[in-house]
FIKOLMAR-235078 format. One record per residue (C-alpha): residue number from 1; residue in three letters; x, y, z. Coordinates in Angstrom, 1 decimal, padded with zeros to 4 digits. Layout:
BEGIN
NUM	Ala	X	Y	Z
...
END
This chain:
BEGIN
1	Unk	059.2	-098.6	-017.3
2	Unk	061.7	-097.4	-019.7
3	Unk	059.9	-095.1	-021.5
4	Unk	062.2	-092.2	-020.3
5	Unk	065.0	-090.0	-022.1
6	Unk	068.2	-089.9	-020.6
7	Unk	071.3	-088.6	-021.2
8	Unk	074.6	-088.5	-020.0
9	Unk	077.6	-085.7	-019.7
10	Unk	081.2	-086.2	-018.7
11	Unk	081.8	-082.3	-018.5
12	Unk	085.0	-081.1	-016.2
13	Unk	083.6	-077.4	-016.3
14	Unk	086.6	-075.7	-014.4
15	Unk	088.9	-077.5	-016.7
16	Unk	087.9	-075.7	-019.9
17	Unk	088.6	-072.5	-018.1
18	Unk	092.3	-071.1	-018.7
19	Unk	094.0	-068.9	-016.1
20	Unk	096.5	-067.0	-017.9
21	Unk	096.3	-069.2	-021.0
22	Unk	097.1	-072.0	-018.1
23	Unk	094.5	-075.1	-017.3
24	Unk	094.2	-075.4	-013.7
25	Unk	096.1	-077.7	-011.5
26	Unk	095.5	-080.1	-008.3
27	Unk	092.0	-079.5	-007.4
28	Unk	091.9	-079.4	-003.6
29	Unk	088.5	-079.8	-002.2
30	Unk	087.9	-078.1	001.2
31	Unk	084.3	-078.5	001.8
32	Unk	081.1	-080.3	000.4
33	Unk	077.7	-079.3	001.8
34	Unk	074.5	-080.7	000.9
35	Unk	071.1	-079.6	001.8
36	Unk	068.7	-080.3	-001.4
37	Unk	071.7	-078.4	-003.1
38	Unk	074.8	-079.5	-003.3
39	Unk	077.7	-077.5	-002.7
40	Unk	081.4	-077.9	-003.5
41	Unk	084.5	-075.3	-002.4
42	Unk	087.7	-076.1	-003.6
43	Unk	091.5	-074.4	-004.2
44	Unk	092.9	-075.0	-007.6
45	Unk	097.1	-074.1	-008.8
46	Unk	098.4	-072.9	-012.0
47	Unk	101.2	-072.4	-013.7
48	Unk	102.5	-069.0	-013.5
49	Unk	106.0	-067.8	-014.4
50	Unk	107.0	-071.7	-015.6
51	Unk	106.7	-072.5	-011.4
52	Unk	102.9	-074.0	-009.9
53	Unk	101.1	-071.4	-007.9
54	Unk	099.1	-073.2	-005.6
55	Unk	095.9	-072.5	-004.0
56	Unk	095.9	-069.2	-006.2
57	Unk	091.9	-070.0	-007.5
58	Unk	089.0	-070.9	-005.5
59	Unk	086.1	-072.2	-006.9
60	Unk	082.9	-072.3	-005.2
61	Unk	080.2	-074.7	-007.5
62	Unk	076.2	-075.2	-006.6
63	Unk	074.7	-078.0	-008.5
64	Unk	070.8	-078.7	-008.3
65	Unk	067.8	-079.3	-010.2
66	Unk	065.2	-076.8	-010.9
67	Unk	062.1	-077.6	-009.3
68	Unk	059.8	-076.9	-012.6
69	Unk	061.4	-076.4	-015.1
70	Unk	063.2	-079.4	-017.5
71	Unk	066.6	-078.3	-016.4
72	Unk	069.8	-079.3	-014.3
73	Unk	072.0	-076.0	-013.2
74	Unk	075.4	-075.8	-012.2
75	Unk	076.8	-072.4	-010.4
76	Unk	080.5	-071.3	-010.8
77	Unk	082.1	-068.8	-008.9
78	Unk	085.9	-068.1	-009.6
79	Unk	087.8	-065.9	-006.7
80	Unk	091.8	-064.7	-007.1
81	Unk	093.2	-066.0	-004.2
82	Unk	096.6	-065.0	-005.1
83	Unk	098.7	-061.6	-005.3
84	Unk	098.3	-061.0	-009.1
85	Unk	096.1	-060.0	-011.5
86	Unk	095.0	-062.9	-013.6
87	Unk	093.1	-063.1	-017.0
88	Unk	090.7	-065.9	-016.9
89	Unk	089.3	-067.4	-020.5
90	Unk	086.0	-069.0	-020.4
91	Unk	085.1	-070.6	-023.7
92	Unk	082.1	-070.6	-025.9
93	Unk	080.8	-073.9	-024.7
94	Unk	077.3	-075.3	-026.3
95	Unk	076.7	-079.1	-027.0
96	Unk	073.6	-080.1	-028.5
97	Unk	072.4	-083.7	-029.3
98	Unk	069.1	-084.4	-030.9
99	Unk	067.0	-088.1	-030.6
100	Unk	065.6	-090.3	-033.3
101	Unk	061.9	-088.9	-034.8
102	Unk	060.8	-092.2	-034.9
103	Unk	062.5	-092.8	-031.4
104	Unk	060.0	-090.4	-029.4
105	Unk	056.5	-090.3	-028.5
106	Unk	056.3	-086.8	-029.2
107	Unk	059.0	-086.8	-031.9
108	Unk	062.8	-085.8	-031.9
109	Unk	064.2	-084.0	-028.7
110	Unk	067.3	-082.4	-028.0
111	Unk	069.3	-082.3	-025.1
112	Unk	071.7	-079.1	-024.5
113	Unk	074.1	-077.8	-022.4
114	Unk	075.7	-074.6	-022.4
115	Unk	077.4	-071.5	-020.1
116	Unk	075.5	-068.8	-019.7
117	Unk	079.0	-066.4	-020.2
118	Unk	081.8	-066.6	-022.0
119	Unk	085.1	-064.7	-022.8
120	Unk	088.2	-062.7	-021.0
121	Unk	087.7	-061.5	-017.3
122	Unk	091.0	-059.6	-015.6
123	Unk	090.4	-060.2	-012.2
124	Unk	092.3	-058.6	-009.5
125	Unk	093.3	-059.6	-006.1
126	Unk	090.2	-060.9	-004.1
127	Unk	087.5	-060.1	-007.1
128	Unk	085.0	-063.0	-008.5
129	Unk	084.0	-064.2	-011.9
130	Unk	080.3	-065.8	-011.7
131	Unk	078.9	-067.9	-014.5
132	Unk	076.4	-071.3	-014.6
133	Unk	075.8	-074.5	-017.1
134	Unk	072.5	-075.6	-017.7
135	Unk	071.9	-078.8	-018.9
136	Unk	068.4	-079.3	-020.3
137	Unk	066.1	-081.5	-022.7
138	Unk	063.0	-080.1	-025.0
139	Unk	060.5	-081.5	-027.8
140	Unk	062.0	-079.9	-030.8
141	Unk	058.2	-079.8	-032.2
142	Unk	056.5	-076.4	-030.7
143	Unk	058.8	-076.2	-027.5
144	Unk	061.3	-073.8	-027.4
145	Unk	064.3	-074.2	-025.6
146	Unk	064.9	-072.5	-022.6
147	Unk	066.8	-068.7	-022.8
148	Unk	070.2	-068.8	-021.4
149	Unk	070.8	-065.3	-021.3
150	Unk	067.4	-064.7	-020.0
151	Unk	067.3	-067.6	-017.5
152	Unk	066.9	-066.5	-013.8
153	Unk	069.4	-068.9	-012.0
154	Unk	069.1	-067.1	-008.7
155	Unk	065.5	-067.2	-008.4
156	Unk	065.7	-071.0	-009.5
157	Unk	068.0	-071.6	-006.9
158	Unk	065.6	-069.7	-004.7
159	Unk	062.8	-072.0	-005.5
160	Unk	064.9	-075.1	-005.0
161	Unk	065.8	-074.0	-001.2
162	Unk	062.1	-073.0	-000.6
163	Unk	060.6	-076.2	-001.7
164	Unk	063.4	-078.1	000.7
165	Unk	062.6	-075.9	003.3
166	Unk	059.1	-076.7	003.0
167	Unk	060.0	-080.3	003.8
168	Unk	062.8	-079.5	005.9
169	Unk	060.5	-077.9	008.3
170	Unk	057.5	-080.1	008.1
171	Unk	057.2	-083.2	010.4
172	Unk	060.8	-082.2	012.1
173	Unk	062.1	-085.7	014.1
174	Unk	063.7	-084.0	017.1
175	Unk	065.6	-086.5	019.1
176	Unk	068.7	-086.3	021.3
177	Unk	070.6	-088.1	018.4
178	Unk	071.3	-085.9	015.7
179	Unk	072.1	-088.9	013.1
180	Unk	068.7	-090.0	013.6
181	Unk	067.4	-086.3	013.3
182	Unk	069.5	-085.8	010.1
183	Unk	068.8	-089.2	008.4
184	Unk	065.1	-088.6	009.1
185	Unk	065.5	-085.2	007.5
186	Unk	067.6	-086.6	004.1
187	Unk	064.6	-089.0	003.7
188	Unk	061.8	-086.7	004.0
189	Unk	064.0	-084.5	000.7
190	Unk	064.5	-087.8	-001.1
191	Unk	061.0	-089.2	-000.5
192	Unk	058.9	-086.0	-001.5
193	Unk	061.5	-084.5	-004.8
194	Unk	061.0	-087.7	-006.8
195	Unk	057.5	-086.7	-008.4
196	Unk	057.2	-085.9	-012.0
197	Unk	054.4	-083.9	-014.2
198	Unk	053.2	-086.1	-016.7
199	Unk	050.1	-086.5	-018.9
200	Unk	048.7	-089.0	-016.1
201	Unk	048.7	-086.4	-013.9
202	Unk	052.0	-086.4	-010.8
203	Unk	053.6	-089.6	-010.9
204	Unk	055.9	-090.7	-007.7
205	Unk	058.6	-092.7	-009.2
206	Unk	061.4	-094.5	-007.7
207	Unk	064.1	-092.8	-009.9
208	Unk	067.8	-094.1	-009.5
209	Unk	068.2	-093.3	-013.3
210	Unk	065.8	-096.3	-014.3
211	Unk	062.1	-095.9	-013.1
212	Unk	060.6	-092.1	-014.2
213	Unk	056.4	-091.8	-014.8
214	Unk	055.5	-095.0	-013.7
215	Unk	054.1	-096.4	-011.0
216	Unk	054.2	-099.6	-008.8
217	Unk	051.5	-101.4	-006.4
218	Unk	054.5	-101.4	-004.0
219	Unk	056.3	-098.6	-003.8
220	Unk	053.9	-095.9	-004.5
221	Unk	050.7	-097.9	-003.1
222	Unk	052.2	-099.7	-000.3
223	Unk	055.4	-098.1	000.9
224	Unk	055.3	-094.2	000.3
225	Unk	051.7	-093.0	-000.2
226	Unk	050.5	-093.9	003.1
227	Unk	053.5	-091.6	004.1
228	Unk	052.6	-088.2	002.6
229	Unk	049.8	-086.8	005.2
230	Unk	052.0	-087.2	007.7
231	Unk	054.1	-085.2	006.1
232	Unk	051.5	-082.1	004.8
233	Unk	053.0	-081.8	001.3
234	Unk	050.1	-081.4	-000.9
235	Unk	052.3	-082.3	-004.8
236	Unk	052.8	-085.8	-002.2
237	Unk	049.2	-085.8	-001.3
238	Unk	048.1	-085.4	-005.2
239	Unk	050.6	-088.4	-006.5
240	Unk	049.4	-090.8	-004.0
241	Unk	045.3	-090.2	-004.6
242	Unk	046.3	-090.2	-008.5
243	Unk	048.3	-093.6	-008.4
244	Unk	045.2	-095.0	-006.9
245	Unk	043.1	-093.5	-009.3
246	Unk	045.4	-095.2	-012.0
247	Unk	044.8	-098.8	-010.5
248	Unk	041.2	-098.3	-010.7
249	Unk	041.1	-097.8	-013.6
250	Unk	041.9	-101.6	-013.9
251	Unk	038.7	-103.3	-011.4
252	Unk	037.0	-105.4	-013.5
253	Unk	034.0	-107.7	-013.0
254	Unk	036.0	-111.0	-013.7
255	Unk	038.3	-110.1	-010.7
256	Unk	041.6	-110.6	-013.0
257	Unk	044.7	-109.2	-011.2
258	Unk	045.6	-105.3	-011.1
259	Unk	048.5	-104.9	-013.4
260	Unk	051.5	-104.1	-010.9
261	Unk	053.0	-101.6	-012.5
262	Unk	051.3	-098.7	-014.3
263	Unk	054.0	-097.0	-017.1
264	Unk	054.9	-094.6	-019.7
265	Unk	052.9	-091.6	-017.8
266	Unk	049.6	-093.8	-017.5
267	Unk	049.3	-095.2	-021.4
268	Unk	051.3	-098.5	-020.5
269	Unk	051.0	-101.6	-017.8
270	Unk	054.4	-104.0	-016.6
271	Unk	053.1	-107.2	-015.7
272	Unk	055.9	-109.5	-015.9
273	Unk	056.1	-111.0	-012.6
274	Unk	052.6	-112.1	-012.9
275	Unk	050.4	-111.5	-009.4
276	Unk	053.2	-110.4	-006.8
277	Unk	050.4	-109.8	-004.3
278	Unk	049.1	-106.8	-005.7
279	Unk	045.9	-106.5	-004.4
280	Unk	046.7	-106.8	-000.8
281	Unk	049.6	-104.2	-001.4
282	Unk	047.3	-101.7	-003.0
283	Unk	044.4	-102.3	-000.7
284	Unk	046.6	-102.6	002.2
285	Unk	048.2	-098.5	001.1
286	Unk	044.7	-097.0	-000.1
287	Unk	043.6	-097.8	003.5
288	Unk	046.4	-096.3	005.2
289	Unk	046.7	-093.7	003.0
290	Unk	042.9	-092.3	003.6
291	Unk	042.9	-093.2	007.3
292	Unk	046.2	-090.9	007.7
293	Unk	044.8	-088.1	004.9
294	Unk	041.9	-088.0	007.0
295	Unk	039.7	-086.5	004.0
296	Unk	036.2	-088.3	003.4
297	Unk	035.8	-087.0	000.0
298	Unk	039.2	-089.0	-000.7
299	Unk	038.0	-091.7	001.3
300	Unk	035.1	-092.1	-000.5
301	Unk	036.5	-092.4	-003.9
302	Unk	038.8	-094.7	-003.0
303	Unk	036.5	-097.1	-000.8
304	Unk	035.3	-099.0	-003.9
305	Unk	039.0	-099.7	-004.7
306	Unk	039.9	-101.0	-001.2
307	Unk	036.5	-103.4	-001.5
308	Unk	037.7	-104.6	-004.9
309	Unk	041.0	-105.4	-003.5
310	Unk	039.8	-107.2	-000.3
311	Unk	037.3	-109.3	-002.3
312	Unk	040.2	-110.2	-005.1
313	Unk	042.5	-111.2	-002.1
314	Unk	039.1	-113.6	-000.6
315	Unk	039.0	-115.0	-003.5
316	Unk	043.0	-115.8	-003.6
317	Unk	042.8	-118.0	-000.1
318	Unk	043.7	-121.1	-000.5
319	Unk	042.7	-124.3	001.1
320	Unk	045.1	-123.1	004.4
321	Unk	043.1	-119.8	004.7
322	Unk	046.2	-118.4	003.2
323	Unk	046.3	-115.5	-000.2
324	Unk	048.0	-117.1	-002.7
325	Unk	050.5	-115.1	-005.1
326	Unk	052.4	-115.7	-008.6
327	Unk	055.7	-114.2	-006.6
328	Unk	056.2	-111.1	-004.0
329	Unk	058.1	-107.7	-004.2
330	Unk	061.0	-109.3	-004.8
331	Unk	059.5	-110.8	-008.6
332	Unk	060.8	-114.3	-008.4
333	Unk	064.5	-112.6	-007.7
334	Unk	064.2	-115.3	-004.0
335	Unk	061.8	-118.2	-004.1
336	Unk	058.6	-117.6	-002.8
337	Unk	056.3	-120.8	-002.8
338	Unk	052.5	-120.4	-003.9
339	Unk	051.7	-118.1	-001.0
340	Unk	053.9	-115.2	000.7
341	Unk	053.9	-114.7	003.9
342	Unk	054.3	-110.9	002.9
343	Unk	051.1	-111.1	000.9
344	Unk	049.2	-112.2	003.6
345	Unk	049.9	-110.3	006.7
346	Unk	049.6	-107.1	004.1
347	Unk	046.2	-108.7	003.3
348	Unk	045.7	-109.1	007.0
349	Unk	046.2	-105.2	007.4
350	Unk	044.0	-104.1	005.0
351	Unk	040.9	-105.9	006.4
352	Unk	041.8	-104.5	009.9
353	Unk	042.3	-100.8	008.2
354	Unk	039.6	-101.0	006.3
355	Unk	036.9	-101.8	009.5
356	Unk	038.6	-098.6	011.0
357	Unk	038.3	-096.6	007.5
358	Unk	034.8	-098.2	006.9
359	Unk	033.3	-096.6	010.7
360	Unk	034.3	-093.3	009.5
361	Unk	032.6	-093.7	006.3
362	Unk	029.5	-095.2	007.9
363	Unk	029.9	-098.5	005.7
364	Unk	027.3	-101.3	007.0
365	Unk	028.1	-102.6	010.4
366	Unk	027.5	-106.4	008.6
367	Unk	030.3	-105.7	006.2
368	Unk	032.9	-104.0	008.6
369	Unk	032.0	-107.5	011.4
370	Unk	032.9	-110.3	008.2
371	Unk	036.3	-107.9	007.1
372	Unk	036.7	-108.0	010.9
373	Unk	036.0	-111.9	011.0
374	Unk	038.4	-112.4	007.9
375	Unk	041.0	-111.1	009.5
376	Unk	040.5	-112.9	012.5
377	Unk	040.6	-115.9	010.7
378	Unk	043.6	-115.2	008.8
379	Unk	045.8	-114.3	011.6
380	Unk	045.3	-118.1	012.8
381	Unk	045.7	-119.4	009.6
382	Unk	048.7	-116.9	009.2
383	Unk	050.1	-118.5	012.7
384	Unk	049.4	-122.0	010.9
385	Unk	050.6	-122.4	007.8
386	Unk	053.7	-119.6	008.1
387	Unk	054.6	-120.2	012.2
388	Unk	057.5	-122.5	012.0
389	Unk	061.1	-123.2	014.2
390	Unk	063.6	-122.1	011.4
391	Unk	067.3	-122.4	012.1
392	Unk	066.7	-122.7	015.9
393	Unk	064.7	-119.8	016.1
394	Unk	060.1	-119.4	016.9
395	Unk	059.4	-117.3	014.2
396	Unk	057.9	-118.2	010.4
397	Unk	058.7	-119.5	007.2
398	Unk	058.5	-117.3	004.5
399	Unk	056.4	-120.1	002.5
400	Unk	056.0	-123.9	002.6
401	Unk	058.9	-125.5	002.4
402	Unk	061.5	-122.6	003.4
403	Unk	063.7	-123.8	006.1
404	Unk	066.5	-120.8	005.8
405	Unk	065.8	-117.4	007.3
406	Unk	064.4	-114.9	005.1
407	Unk	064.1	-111.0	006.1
408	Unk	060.6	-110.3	005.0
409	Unk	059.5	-112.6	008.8
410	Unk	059.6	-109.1	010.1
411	Unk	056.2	-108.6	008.1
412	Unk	053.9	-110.1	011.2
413	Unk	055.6	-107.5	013.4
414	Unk	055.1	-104.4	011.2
415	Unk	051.2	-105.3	011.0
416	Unk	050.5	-106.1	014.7
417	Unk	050.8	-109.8	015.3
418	Unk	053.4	-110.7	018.2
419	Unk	053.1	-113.7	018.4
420	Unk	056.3	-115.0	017.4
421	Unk	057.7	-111.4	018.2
422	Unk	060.3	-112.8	020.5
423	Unk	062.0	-115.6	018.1
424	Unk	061.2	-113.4	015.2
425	Unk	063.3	-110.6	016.6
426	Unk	065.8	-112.9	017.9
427	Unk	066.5	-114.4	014.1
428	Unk	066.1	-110.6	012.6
429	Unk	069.1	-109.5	014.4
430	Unk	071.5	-112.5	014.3
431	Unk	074.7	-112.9	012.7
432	Unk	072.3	-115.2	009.9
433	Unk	070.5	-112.3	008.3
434	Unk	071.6	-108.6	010.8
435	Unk	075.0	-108.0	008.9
436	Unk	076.6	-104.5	008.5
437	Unk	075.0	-103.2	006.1
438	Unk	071.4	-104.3	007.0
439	Unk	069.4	-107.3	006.9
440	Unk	070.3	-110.0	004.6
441	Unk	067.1	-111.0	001.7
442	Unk	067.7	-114.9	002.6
443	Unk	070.5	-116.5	005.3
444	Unk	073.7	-117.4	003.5
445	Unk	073.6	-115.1	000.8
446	Unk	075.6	-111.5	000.1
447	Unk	072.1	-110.0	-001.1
448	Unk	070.3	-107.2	001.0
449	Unk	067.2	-105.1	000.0
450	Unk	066.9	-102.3	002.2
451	Unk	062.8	-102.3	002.2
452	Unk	063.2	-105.5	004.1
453	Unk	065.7	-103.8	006.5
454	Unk	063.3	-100.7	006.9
455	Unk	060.4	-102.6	007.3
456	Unk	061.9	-105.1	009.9
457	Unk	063.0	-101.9	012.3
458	Unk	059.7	-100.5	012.2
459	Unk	058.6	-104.0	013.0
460	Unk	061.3	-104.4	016.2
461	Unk	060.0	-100.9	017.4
462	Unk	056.5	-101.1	017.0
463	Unk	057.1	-105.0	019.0
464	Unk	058.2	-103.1	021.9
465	Unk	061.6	-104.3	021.0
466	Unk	062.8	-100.8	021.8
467	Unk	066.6	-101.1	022.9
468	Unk	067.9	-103.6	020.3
469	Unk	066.0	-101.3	017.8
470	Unk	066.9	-098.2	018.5
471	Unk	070.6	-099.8	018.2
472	Unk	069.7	-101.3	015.4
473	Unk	068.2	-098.1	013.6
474	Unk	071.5	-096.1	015.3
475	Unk	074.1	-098.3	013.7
476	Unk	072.1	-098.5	010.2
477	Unk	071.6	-094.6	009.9
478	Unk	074.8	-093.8	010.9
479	Unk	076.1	-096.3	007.5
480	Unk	073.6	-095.0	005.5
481	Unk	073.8	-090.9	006.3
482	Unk	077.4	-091.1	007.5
483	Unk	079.1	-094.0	005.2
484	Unk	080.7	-095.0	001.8
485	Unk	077.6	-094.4	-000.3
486	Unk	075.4	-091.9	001.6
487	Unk	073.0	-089.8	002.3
488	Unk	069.6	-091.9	001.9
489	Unk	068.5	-095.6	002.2
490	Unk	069.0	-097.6	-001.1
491	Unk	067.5	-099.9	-003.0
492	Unk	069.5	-103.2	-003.2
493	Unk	073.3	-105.1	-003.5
494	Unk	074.4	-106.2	-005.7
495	Unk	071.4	-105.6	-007.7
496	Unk	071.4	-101.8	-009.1
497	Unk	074.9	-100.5	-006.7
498	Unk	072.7	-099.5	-003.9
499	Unk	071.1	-097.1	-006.2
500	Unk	068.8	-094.5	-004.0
501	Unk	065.7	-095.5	-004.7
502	Unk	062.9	-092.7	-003.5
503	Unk	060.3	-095.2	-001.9
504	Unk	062.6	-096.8	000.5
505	Unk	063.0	-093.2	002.4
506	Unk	059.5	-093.2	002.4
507	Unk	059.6	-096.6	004.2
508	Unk	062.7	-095.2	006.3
509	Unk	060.4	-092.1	007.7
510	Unk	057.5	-094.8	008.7
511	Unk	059.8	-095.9	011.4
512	Unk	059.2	-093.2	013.1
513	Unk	055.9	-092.4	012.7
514	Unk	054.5	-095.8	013.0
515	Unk	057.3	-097.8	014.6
516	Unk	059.0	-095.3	016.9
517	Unk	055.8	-093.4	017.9
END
């Protein structure tokens, strides 16, 4: 999970640049855009004549990522706004750090930043000096570092906005509320731009400056993958049949558990929270995934996974018909008994998926009736064992022995069992768990996981629940697009400072295409 480089730069460009031997003064910002590139316009003074000239230097920056090359670019553009000529300095700016040999996989690396100009520019009324950084990161053994001089920054920025068009334009939510329209659009860019070329072939990661080539039975398996037919983007398409091919690779004949977390661009597993439910996560996403790719050949190959998973959870039932679990997604963070009620109605799913997948693949009719049966039976045992009055309210315990409210109750709802859907929805948005910034992870806590949140309004919606969710999903777009720490969903509080976690946009567009519609 940590087998990544990273490196940080505190790096004030404008500040290194002198305007008549003068730094510049009181940044003003007018305007920040972001689209996939984000864009910053501000007014800067200097001293001129020993009295402050203000708003006498605009600067226009672009920051973004190239979309395949290992590089981060930032564009500068310097205009005279004032009634003199003015000689601006840019400096001969390189900084260069190199890793540990014995540190690296592939040996030392270095990590680089530099301008692409330097010198002294006169610059008239109204004229424009334009200049960029680029921060990037190479193996110092047989790869070269990228050419400054000969970098094509406006091409790269032309790739950038092409590749956000492409998602931009694909799978376009069109509502009569634009915060819903623009959140949805956000989540599509933040979902799709966090996959990575590595010698496992594309990896989806989370991100967040922590999780890079490496992937997880729950959010690649069970909370994005299923997501990327519906949105046509083929690099999407490629990282979710490859992550399944990766747990595959683990089936064995002894049915020990998948590891749930596959690292370090395939070589390594994370197993530390033991069995988190897995196999129904993985079974419960390859089954969505092929029924929404709509591909036999990919259906197919991944068939023998989905049966390996289903027979792994069978074998997990316990005594109550229930799949018992080590922990759940939430790794032993919030109790979670023996058996999850999260585990099970994912479990639950991927038997019902499954029957549908195994009629298009012609599987034997006597195989799809006992998956069909199975579920059957688990969706009493699941009213059983996990149906409970908790805090006044007719919905379920999260396992034996829970008497406080927990988020994840929305599960049932999100895989198609209503029968507590009334209580259920009633307890998901009280003043116990529905605060203002999304659902609470247990009743009486400050904790909230926004993959709970996301899943429990697709679970509201999907309930036929359709006024207090569309509030619901109003009010909590509008804090995350429109807020203090914007523009996507994030992962958790206080856990990580709502880092922006690429999965949980995933989970955020599967309200609308399985909740909403």
């Amino acid at each position: 999970t940590g087998s990544n480089l990273k490196q940080r730069f505190e790096t004030d460009i404008p500040d290194m640049v002198t305007v008549d031997d003068q730094t510049l003064l009181n940044e003003r910002v007018n305007r920040i855009t972001f689209d996939g590139i984000l864009r910053v316009e501000s007014d800067y003074g200097y001293i001129h004549r020993r009295k402050e000239q203000t708003h006498t230097i605009r600067v226009e920056r672009m920051l973004y990522p190239s979309p395949a090359k290992a590089c981060y670019l930032e564009e500068y553009t310097f205009t005279n706004n004032s009634a003199n000529a003015v000689t601006l300095r840019v400096p001969r700016w390189r900084v260069s750090y190199t890793t540990p040999e014995a540190a690296g996989v592939y040996g030392a690396y270095a990590i680089e930043a530099s301008l692409s100009k330097h010198g002294q520019f006169r610059l008239n009324p109204g004229e424009t000096l334009g200049f960029f950084a680029v921060f990037q990161a190479y193996k110092l053994a047989g790869e070269p570092p990228l050419d400054v001089a000969e970098l094509d920054v406006a091409a790269e920025r032309a790739e950038r906005e092409a590749l956000v068009a492409q998602w931009w334009g694909n799978l376009v939510l069109d509502t009569p509320e634009p915060v819903l329209n623009r959140m949805f659009a956000f989540a599509k860019i933040r979902g799709a731009e966090s996959i990575y070329a590595t010698k496992g072939g594309l990896m989806h990661g989370p991100g967040g400056e922590a999780y890079y080539a490496a992937i997880w039975a729950n959010d690649q398996a069970e909370y994005i993958n299923p997501f990327f037919p519906f949105l046509g983007y083929e690099a999407g398409n490629e990282s979710a049949l490859n992550s399944f091919r990766h747990f595959a690779r683990f089936m064995n004949p002894d049915y020990k558990p998948i590891p749930s977390s596959i690292i370090s661009e395939g070589v390594g597993t994370w197993h530390g929270a033991k069995d988190r439910g897995d196999g129904a996560m993985i079974a419960y996403g390859a089954a969505r995934y092929a029924l929404a790719r709509g591909d036999k050949a990919e259906a197919r190959e991944l068939w023998p996974l989905i049966e390996w998973c289903l027979e792994y959870c069978r074998r997990k039932l316990t005594p109550e018909g229930v799949v018992a679990s080590d922990s759940d997604e939430l790794e032993n963070r919030f109790p979670s008994g023996d058996a999850n009620l999260c585990t099970s109605t994912l479990y639950y799913d991927a038997l019902r998926s499954a029957v549908c997948l195994g009629r298009e693949l012609e599987v034997s009719r006597k195989q799809l009736a006992g998956y069909a049966a199975q579920a059957k039976m688990l969706e009493s045992s699941i009213e059983n064992y996990f149906g409970h009055d908790v805090e006044g309210f007719r919905t379920y315990r999260y396992y034996e022995g829970n008497d406080v409210l927990r988020s994840w109750i929305c599960m049932p709802l999100v895989m198609g069992i209503y029968g507590r859907a009334e209580g259920t929805v009633d307890a998901l948005l009280s003043p116990r768990l529905c605060t203002e910034n999304g659902l609470l992870t247990q009743a009486g806590t400050d904790t909230y996981w926004d993959r709970s949140t996301l899943y429990a309004l697709r679970g509201i919606l999907a309930a036929g629940e359709v006024e207090r969710g569309i509030r619901f999903l109003q009010h909590y777009s509008r804090t995350r697009l429109l807020g203090e720490h914007v523009p996507y969903a994030i992962e958790a509080w206080p856990e990580g400072s709502q880092r922006h976690l690429s999965a949980e946009s995933g989970l955020y567009c599967r309200i609308i295409t399985e909740g909403m519609f």
